[in-house]
N, C-alpha and C positions, 0 to 999 in steps of 0.2 A: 458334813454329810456322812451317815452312817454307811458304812459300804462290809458287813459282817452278817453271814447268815443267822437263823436262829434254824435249828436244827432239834426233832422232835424224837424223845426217846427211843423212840422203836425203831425207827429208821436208823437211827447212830449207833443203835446195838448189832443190826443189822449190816450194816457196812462192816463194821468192828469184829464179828464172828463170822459171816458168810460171806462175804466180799475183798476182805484180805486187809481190811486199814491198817495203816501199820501204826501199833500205839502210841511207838514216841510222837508223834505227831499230837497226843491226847498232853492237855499240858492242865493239872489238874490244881488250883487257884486255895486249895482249902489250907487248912494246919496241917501240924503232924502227928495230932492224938488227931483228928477225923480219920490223915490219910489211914494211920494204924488201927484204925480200926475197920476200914473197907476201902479198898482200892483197885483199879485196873492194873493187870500185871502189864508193866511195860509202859506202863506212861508216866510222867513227869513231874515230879513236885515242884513248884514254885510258890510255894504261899503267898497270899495279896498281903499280908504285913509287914514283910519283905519284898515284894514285886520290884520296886525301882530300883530296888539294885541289881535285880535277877533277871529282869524283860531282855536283856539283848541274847538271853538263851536259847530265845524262842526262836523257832526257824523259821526267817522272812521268806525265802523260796521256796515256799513249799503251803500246801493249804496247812492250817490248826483247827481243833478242837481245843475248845478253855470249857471248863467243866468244875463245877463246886459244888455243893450240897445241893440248892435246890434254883441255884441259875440267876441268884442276884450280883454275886462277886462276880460271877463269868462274864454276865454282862459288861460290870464296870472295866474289868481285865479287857475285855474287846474293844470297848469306847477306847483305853488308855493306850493301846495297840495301835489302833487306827490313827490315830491322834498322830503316833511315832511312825505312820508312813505302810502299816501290817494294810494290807488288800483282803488275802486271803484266809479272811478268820470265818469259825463258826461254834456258835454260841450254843451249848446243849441245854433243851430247854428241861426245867426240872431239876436237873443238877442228876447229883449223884444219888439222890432221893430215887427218883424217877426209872434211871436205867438200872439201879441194882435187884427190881424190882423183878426183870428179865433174868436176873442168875440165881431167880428163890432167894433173895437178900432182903430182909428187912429193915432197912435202914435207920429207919424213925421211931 
């Protein structure tokens, strides 16, 4: 059973600038030429190429954002999550495509 939100750009930009999210929470699934090329100050690199050895970084107490270019790794990152027992995940739909959209960033 799928038990991860999917969670809509505007909204997650929202929380994230006016609402006070706190980033490390943002655990962001892409490379490291993507990350370096645009990324959220304050969130967390974990690349899916690497994942299995890196997932127990992620913080089970707490809600997550998984977030990747346009929201198909983040997904699989959440399935792979859930699987190891994570409740409180949420999937940004779009990826990083979508909310850098909000900061004048052209992503694509």
């Amino acid at each position: 059973m799928e038990r991860w939100n999917q969670i809509q750009p505007d909204i997650f930009w929202k929380m994230l600038h006016e609402e006070g999210l706190d980033p490390a929470l943002i655990i962001d699934v892409r490379e490291q030429e993507e990350w370096d090329y645009y990324h959220l100050n304050g969130s967390t690199l974990l690349p899916l190429s690497s994942f299995q050895e890196t997932w127990e970084q992620v913080p089970m107490d707490r809600p997550v954002y998984i977030i990747c270019a346009h929201g198909v790794r983040s997904q699989a990152v959440c399935r792979y999550l859930n699987e190891k027992g994570y409740g409180s995940l949420a999937n940004v739909v779009g990826g990083m495509a979508a909310v850098s959209h909000f900061d004048g960033f052209q992503y694509d």
